[in-house]
FIBA-321501 format. One record per atom (N, C-alpha, C): residue number from 1; x, y, z; residue in one letter; atom name. Coordinates in Angstrom, 1 decimal. Example, Ala and Ser with C-alpha at 12.3 -4.5 7.8 and 13.67 -1.06 7.14 Angstrom:
// residues 2
+--------+--------+--------+--------+------+-------+
: lumvex :      x :      y :      z : rose : gutor :
+--------+--------+--------+--------+------+-------+
:      1 :   13.2 :   -5.7 :    7.8 :    A :     N :
:      1 :   12.3 :   -4.5 :    7.8 :    A :    CA :
:      1 :   13.2 :   -3.3 :    7.8 :    A :     C :
:      2 :   12.8 :   -2.2 :    7.1 :    S :     N :
:      2 :   13.7 :   -1.1 :    7.1 :    S :    CA :
:      2 :   12.9 :    0.0 :    7.9 :    S :     C :
+--------+--------+--------+--------+------+-------+
END
This chain:
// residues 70
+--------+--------+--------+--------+------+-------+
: lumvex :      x :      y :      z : rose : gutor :
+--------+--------+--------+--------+------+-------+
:      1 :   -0.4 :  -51.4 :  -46.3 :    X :     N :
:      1 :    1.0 :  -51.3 :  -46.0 :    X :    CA :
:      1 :    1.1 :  -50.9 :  -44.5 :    X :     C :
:      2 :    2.3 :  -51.8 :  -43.7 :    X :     N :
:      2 :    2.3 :  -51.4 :  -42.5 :    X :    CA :
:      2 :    3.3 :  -50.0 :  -42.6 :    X :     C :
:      3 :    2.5 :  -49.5 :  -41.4 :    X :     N :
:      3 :    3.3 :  -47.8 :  -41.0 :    X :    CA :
:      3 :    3.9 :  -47.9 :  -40.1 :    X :     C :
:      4 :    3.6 :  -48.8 :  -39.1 :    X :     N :
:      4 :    4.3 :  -48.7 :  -38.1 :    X :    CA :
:      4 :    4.5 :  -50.5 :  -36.9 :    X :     C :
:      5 :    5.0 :  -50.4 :  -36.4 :    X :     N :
:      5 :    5.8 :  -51.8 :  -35.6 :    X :    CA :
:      5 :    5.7 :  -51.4 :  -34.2 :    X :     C :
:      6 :    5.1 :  -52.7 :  -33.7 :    X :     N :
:      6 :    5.1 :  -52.8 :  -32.3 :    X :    CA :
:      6 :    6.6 :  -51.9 :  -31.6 :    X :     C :
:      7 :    6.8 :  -51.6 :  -30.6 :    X :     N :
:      7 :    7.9 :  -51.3 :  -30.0 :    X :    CA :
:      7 :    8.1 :  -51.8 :  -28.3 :    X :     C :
:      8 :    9.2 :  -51.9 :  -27.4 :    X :     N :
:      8 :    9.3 :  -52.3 :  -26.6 :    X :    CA :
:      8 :    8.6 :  -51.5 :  -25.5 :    X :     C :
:      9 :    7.3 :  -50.5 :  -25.6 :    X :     N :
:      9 :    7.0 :  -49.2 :  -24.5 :    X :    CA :
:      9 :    5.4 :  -50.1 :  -25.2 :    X :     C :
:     10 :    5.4 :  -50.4 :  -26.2 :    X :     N :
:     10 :    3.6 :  -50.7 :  -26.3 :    X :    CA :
:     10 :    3.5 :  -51.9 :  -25.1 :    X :     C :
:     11 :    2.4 :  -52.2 :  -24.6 :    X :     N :
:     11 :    1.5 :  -52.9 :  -23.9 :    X :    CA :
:     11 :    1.3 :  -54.0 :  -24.7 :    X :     C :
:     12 :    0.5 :  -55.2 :  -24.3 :    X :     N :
:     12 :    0.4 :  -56.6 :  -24.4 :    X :    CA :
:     12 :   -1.0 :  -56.1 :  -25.0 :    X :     C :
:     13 :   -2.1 :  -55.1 :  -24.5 :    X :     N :
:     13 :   -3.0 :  -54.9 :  -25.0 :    X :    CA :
:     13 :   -3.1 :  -54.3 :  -26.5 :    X :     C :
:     14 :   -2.2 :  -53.2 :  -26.4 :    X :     N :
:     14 :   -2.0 :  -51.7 :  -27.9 :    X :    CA :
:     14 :   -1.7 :  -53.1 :  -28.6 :    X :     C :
:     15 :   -0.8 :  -53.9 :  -28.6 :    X :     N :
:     15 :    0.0 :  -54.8 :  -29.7 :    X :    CA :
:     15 :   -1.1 :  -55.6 :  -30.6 :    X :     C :
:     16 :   -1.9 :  -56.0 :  -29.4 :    X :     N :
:     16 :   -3.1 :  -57.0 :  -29.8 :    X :    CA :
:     16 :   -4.0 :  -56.6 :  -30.7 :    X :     C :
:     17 :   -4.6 :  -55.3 :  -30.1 :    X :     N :
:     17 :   -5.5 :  -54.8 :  -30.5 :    X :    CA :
:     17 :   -4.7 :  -54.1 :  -32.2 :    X :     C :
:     18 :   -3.5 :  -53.4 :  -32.0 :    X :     N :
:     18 :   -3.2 :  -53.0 :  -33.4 :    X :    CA :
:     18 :   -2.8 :  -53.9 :  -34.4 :    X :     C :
:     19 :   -2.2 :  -55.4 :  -33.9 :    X :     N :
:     19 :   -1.3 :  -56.0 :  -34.8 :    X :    CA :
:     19 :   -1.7 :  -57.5 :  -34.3 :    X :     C :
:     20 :   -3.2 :  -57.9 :  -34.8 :    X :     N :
:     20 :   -3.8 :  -59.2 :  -34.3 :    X :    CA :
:     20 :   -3.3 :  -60.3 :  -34.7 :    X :     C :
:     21 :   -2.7 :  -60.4 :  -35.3 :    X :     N :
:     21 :   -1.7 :  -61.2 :  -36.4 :    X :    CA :
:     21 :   -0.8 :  -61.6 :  -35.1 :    X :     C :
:     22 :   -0.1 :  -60.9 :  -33.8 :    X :     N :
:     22 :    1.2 :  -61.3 :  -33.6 :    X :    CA :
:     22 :    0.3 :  -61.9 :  -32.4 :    X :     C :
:     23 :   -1.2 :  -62.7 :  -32.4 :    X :     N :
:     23 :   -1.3 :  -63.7 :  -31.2 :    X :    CA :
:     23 :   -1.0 :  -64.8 :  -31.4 :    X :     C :
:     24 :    0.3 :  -65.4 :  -32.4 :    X :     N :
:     24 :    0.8 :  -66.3 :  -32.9 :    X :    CA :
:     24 :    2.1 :  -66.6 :  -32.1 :    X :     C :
:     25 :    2.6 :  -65.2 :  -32.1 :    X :     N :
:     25 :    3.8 :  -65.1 :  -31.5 :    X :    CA :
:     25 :    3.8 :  -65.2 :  -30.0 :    X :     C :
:     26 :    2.7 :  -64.6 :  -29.1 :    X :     N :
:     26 :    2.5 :  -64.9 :  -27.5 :    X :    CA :
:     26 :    2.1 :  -66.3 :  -27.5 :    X :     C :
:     27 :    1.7 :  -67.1 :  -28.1 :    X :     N :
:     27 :    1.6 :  -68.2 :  -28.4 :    X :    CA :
:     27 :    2.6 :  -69.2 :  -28.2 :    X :     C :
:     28 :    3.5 :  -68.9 :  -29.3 :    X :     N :
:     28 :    5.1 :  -69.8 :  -29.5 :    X :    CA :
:     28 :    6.2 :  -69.5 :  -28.3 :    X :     C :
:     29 :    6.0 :  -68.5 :  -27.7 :    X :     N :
:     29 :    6.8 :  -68.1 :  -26.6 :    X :    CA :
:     29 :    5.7 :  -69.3 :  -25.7 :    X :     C :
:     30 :    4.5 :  -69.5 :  -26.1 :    X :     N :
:     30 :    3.9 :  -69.8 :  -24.5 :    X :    CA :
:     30 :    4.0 :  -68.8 :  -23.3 :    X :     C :
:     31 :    3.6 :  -68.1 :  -23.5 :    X :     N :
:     31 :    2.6 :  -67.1 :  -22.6 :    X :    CA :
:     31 :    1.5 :  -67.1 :  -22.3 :    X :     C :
:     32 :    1.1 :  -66.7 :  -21.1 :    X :     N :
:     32 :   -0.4 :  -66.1 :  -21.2 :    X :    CA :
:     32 :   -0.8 :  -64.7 :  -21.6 :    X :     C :
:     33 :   -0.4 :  -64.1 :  -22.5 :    X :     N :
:     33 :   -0.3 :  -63.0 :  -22.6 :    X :    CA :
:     33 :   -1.8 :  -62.7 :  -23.4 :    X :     C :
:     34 :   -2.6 :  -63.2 :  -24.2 :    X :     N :
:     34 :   -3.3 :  -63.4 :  -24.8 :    X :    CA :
:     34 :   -5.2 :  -63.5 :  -23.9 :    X :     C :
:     35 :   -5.5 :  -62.7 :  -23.4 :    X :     N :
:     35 :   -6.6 :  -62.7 :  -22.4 :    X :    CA :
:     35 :   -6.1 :  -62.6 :  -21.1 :    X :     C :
:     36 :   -4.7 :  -62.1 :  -20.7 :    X :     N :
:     36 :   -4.1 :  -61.8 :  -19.5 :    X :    CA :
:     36 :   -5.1 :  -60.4 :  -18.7 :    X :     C :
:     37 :   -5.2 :  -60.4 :  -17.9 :    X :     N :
:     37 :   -5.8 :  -59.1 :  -16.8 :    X :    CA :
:     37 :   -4.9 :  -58.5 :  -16.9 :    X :     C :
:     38 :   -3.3 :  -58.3 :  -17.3 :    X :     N :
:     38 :   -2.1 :  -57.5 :  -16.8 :    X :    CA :
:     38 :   -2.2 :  -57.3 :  -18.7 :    X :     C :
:     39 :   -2.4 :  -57.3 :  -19.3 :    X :     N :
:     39 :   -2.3 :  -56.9 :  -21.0 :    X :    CA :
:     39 :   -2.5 :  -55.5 :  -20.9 :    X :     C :
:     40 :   -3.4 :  -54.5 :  -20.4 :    X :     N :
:     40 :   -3.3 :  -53.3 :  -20.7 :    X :    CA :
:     40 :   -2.4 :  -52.9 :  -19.6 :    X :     C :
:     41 :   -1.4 :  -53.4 :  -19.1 :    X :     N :
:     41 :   -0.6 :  -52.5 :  -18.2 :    X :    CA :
:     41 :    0.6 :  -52.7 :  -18.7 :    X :     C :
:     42 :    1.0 :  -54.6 :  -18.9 :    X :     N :
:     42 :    2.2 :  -54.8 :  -19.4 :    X :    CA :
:     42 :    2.8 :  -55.1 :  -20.8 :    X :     C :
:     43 :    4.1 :  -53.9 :  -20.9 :    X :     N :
:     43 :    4.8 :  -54.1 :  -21.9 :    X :    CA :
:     43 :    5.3 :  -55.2 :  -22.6 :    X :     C :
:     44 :    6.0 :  -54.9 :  -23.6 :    X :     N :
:     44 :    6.8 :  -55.9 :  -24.1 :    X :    CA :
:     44 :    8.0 :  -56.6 :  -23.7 :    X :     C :
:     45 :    8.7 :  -54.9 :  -23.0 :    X :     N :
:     45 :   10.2 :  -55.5 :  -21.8 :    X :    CA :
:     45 :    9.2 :  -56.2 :  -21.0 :    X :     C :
:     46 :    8.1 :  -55.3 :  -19.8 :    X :     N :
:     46 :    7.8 :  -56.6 :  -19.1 :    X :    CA :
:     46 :    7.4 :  -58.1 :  -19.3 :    X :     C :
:     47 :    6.8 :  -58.3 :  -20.4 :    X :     N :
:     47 :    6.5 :  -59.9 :  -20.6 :    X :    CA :
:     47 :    8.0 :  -60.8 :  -21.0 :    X :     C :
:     48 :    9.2 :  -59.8 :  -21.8 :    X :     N :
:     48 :   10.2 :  -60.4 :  -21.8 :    X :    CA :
:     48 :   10.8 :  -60.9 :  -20.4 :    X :     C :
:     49 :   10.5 :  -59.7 :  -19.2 :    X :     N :
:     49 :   11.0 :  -60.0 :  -18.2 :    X :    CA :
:     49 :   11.0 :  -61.2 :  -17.2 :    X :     C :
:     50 :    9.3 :  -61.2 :  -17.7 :    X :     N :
:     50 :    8.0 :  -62.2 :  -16.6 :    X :    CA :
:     50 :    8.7 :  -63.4 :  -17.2 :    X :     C :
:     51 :    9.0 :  -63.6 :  -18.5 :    X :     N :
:     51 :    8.9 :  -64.9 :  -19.3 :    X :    CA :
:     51 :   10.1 :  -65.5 :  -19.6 :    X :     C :
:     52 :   10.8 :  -64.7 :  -18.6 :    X :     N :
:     52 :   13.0 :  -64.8 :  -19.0 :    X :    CA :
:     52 :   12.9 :  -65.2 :  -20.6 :    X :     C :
:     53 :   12.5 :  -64.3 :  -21.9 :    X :     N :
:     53 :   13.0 :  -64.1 :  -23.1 :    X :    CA :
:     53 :   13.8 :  -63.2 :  -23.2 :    X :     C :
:     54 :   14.2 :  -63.6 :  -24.4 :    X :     N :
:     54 :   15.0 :  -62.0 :  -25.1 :    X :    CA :
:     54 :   14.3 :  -61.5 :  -25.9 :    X :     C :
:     55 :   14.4 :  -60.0 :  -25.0 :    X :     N :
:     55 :   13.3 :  -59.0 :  -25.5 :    X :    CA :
:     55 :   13.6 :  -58.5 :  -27.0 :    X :     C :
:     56 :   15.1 :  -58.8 :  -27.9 :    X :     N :
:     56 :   15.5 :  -58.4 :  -28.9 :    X :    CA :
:     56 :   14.8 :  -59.7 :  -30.1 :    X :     C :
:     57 :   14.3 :  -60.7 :  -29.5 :    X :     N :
:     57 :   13.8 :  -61.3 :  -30.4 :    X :    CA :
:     57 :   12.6 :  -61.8 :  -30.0 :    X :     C :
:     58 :   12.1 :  -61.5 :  -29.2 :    X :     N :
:     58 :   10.4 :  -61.6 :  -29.0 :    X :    CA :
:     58 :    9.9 :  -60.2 :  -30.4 :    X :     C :
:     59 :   10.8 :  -59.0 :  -30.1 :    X :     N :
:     59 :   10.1 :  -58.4 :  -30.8 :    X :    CA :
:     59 :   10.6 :  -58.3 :  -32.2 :    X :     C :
:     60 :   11.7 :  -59.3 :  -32.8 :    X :     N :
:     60 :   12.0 :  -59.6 :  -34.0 :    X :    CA :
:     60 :   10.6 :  -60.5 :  -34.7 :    X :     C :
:     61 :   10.5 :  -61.2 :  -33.8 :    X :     N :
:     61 :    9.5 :  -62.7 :  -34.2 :    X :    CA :
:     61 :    7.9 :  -61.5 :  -34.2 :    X :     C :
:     62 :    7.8 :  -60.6 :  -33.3 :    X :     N :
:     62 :    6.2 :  -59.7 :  -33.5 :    X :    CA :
:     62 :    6.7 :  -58.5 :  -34.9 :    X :     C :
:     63 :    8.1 :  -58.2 :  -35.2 :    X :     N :
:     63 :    8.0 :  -57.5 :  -36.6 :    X :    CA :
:     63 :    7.7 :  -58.5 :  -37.4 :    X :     C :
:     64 :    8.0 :  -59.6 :  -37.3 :    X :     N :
:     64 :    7.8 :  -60.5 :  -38.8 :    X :    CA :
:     64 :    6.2 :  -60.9 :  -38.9 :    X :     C :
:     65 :    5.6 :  -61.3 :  -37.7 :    X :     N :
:     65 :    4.6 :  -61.6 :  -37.7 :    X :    CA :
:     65 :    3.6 :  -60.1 :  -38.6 :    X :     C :
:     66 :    3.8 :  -59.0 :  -38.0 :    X :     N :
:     66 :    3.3 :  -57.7 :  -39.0 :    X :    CA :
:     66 :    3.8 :  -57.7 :  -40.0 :    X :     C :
:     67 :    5.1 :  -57.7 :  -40.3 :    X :     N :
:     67 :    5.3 :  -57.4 :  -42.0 :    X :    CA :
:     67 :    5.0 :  -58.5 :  -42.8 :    X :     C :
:     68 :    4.8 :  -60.2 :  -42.7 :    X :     N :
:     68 :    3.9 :  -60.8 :  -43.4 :    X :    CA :
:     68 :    2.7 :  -60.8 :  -43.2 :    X :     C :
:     69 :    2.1 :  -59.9 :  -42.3 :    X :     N :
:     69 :    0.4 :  -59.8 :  -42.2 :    X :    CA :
:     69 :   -0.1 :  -58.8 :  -43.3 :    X :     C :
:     70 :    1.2 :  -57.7 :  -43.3 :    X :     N :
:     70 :    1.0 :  -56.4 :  -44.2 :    X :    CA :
:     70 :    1.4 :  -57.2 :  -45.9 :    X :     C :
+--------+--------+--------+--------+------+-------+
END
C-alpha cells in the first residue's frame, strides 16, 4: 500500500529512487530527466519549469503512475 506521493519540493532523484514506476511519466513528457546530472538537485516545479509543463498535471500523471504501481 502506498503511504505516501511524490510532491512538488521532491527532486528528480528522491521520485526515482522512491517511486520507479513514474520513469514512465519523465518519459511521455519527453524529458531527460531520467539519468540527468541535475536529478538530485532538481525538483518537480523545476523540471515543470525547464520543460514549460504544468506542474499540476505532471504531478497528477506521477500520482497515477504510484497509485497503479501500489
Amino acid at each position: 500500500m502506498v503511504t505516501s506521493m511524490p510532491t512538488n519540493n521532491n527532486t528528480v532523484a528522491e521520485v526515482l529512487e522512491m517511486w520507479p514506476e513514474t520513469v514512465t511519466v519523465f518519459q511521455y513528457y519527453k524529458t531527460a530527466c531520467v539519468g540527468c546530472t541535475m536529478a538530485p538537485f532538481d525538483t518537480m516545479d523545476d523540471v515543470a519549469r525547464e520543460y514549460d509543463l504544468n506542474v499540476s498535471e505532471l504531478m497528477a500523471a506521477l500520482h497515477e503512475a504510484v497509485a497503479h504501481a501500489g
